[in-house]
C-alpha positions as CSV (number, residue, x, y, z in Angstrom):
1,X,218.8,142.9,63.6
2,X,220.7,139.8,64.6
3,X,218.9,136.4,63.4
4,X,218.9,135.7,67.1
5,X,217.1,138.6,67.9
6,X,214.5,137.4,65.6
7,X,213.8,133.9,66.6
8,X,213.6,135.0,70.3
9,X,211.4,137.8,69.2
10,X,209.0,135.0,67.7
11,X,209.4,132.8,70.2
12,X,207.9,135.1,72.5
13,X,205.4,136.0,70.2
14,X,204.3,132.7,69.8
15,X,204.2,132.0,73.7
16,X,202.0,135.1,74.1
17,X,199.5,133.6,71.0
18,X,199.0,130.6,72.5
19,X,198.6,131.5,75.8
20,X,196.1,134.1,74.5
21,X,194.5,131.1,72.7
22,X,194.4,128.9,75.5
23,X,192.6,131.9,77.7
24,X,189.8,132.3,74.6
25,X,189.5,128.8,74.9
26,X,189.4,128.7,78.5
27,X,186.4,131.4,79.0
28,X,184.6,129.9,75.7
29,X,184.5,126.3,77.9
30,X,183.7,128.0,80.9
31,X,180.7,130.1,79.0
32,X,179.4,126.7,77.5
33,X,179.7,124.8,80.9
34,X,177.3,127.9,82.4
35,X,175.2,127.7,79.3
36,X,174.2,124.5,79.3
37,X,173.8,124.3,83.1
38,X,171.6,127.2,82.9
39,X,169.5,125.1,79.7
40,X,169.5,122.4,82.2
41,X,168.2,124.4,85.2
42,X,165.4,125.9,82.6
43,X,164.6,122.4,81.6
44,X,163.9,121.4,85.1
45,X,162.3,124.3,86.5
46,X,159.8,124.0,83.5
47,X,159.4,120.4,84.4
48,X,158.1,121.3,88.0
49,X,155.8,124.0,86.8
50,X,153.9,121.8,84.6
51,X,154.1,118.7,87.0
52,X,150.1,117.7,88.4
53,X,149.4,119.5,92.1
54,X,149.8,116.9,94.0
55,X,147.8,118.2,96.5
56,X,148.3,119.0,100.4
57,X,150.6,116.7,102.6
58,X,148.4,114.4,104.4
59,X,148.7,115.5,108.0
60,X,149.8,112.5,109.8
61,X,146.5,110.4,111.1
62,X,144.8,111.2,114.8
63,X,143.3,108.2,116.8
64,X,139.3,107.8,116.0
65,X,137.8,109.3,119.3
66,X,136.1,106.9,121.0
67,X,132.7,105.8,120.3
68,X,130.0,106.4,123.5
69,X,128.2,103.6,124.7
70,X,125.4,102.4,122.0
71,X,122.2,103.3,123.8
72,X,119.0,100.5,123.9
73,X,117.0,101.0,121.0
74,X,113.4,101.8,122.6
75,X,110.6,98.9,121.8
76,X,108.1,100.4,119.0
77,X,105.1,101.0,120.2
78,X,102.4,98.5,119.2
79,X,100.1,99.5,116.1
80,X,97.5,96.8,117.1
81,X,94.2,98.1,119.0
82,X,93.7,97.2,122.3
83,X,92.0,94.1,123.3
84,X,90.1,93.7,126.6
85,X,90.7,91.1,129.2
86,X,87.2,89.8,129.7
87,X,84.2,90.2,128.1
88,X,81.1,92.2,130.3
89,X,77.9,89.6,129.8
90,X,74.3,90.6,130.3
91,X,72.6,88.4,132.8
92,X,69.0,88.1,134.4
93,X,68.8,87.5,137.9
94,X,65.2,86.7,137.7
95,X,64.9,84.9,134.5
96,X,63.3,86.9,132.2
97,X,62.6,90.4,132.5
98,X,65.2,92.0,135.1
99,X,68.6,91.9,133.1
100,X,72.0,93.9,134.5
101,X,75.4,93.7,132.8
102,X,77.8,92.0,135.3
103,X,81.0,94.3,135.2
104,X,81.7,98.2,133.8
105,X,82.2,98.5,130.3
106,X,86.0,99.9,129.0
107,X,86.1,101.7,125.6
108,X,89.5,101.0,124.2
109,X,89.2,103.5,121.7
110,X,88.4,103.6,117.9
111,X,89.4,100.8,115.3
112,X,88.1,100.0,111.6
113,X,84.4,98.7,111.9
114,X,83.8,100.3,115.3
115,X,84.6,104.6,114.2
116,X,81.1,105.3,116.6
117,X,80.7,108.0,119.4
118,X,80.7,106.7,123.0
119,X,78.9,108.3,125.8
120,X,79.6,108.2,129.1
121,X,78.1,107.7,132.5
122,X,78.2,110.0,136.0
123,X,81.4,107.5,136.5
124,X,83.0,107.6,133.1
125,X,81.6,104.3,131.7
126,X,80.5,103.6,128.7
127,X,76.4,104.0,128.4
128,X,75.6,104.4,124.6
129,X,77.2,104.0,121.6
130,X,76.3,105.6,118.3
131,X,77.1,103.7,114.8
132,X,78.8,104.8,112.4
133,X,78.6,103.8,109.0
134,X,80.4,100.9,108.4
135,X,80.4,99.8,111.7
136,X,80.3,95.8,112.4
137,X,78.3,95.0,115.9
138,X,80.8,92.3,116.7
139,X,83.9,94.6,116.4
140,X,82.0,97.2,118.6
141,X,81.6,94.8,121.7
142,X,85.3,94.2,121.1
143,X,85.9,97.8,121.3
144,X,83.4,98.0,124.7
145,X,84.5,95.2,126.1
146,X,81.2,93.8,126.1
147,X,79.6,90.5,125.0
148,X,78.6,90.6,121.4
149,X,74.6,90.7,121.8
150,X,74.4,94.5,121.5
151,X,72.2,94.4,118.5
152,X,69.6,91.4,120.3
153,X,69.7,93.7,123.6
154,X,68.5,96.8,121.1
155,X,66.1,95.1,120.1
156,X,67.0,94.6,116.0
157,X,68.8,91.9,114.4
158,X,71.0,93.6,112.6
159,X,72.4,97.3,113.8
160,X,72.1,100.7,111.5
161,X,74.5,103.6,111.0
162,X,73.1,106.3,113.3
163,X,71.3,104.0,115.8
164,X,71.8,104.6,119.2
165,X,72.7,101.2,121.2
166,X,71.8,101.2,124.8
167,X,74.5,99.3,126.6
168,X,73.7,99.1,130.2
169,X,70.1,97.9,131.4
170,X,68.7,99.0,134.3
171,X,67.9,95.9,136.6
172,X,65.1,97.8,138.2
173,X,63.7,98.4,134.9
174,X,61.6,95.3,132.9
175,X,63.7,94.6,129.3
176,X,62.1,92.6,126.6
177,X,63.9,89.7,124.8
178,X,64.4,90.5,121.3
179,X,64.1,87.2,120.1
180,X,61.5,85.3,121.8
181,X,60.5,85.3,125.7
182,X,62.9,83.2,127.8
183,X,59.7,80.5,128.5
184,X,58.6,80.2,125.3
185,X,58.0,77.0,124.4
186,X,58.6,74.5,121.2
187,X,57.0,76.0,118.2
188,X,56.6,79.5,119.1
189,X,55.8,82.1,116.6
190,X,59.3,83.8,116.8
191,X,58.7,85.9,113.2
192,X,55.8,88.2,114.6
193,X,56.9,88.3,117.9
194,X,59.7,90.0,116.9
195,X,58.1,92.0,114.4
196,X,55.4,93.2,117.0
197,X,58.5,94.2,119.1
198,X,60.1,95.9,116.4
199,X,56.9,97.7,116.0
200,X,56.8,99.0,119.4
201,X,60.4,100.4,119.7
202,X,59.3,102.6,116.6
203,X,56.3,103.8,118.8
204,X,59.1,104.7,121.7
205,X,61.3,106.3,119.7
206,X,58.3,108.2,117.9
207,X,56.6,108.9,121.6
208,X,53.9,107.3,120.4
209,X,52.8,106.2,123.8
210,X,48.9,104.8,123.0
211,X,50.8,102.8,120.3
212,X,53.2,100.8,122.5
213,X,50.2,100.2,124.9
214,X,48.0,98.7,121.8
215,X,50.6,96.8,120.7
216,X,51.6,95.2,123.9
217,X,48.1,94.7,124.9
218,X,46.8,93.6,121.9
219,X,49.9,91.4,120.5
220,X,52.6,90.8,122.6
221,X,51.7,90.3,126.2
222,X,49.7,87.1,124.6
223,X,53.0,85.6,124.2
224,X,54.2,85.8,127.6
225,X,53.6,82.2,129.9
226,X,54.8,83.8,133.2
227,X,52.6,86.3,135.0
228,X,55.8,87.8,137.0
229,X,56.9,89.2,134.0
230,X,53.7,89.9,132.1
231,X,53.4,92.0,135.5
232,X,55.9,93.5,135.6
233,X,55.7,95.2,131.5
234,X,52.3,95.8,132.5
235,X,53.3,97.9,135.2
236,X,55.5,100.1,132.8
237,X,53.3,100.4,130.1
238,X,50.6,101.6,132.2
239,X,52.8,104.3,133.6
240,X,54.3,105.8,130.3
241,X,57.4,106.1,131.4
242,X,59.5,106.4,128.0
243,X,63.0,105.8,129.4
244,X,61.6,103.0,130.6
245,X,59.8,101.8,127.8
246,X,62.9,102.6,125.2
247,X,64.8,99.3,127.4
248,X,61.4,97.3,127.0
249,X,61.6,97.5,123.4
250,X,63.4,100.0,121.7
């Protein structure tokens, strides 16, 4: 063949080589492009699966519903034990033997030092009061309402756990005074006075009826001055009446 022939022979072939180069080289670029955009996509995606939950999206905040109105907080009720608002006195109208308490008595209910049982009259007051141990005679006329001489008007200076207290004397009825006679003058025997009264309320309560009249009769009406009211015991004693002679000395 000619030499021309030749060179335009590889000419061509040389156009066709590199073009066939430059289209290798082409797709090789275009293959690394995608496969280091798909590392990169990898690389990210594994990123956000080992990210921290961060949990749910707040929902956006509501207004606080409004508050209704604070109501008044009641007042406690008091742990103190009722107090009265007068004391009930014992009074004579004669002097000596015919005593009568001036107004009802109230019982405001259990409290240390006055645990007893109450009784009750036909119109719901208090008539007797049994002592409890423990009980302080002072704390039980606060609890009654009464003035504190229960234990003088029972006939003992100092109350006991189960004694009975009378708290109401009948006016109609003679009552002794515990202590000494109301006329009794300066340098009366008060010791065996009241023991000789002492003596016959244990004869009451016993029924021992001959006793209380030897006692009275023998001891105690001696150291009376006024005749009304030596009279007037008399009278009971005679008649035996023990309801009657329980409020004369028992």
């Amino acid at each position: 063949m000619a030499p021309q022939f030749w060179l335009n022979l590889q000419t061509q072939y040389e156009l066709e080589r590199r073009s066939a180069n430059m289209s290798v080289m082409s797709t090789a670029k275009v293959r690394t492009t995608f496969t280091a955009l798909a590392l990169a996509t990898l690389a990210l995606a594994g990123c956000t699966a080992t990210a921290p939950d961060a949990g749910p999206t707040p929902e956006a905040s509501t207004p606080a519903a409004a508050k209704p109105a604070t109501e008044a907080t009641p007042t406690p009720e008091s742990t103190e034990p009722a107090t009265c608002d007068g004391m009930s006195e014992v009074v004579s109208s004669t002097d000596d033997w015919s005593w009568a308490r001036q107004s009802p008595l109230r019982d405001l209910g259990t409290r240390e030092f006055a645990r007893g049982k109450v009784t009750l009259d036909d119109h719901g007051n208090p008539s007797t009061y049994t002592v409890a141990p423990g009980d302080v005679e002072a704390v039980i006329a606060e609890r009654l309402c009464a003035y504190p001489n229960l234990d003088s008007m029972n006939h003992v200076r100092m109350i006991q756990s189960g004694q009975v207290l009378w708290l109401n004397p009948n006016p109609d009825t003679p009552w002794v005074p515990y202590f000494s006679p109301m006329d009794a003058g300066a340098g009366f025997k008060q010791i065996p006075y009241q023991r000789a009264i002492e003596s016959a309320g244990a004869a009451v309560d016993a029924g021992d009826i001959d006793a209380v009249r030897a006692i009275w009769n023998d001891t105690l009406k001696g150291m009376f001055a006024n005749q009304g009211t030596i009279n007037a015991i008399q009278k009971v004693v005679d008649s035996g009446d023990l309801d009657a002679l329980r409020q004369l000395f028992s």
